[in-house]
C-alpha positions, 0 to 999 in steps of 0.5 A: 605832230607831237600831242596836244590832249591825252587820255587813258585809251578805253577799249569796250568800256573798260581801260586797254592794259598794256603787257606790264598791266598798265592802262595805255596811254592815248592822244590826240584823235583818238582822244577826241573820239573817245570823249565824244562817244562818252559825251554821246552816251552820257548825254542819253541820246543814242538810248532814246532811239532804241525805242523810237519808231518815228521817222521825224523824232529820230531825226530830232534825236540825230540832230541833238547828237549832232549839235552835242558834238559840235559843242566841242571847240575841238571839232569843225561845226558843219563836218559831224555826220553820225549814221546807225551801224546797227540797232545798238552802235553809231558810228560818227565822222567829224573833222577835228582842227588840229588832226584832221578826220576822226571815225569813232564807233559808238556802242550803248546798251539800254538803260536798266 
């Protein structure tokens, strides 16, 4: 499928340069993954974990994060799953409407 949304592809918070120091170009999927990861880490969510010890108020911080990406008409409501990889990255599954499954690590540092 030829693509539908382009993006400059981020690779650990910085642009990915290609061998004639160019940034790369990304689409579709990857695209989509990578807009979610900064709307989740924009949006102060993920931080709000790292402090929280609470069973019931992690999960209302997981559901915010959940909800905050189906806000996106590019994702199918009801396919988002998001799980703690570790103490500092997410990883989130979502079923997109025009290519499919999207997996999409989510890296975030504590606030300063």
């Amino acid at each position: 499928m030829p693509g539908k949304y382009f993006d400059l592809l981020i690779v650990a918070g910085d642009f990915s340069l290609n061998s004639g120091n160019e940034p790369e170009r990304c689409n579709n999927r990857v695209s989509i993954g990578q807009d979610i990861a900064h709307a989740l880490i924009e949006s102060g969510l993920p931080i709000k974990l790292l402090a929280q010890r609470s069973t019931t108020l992690r999960a209302d911080i997981f559901t915010q994060m959940i909800l905050l990406v189906e806000t996106d008409d590019r994702i199918v409501p009801g396919t988002v799953l998001i799980t703690e990889e570790s103490a500092r990255r997410l990883l989130l599954t979502a079923r997109t409407y025009d290519f499919g499954d999207i997996v999409q690590g989510v890296a975030y540092e504590k606030e300063y």
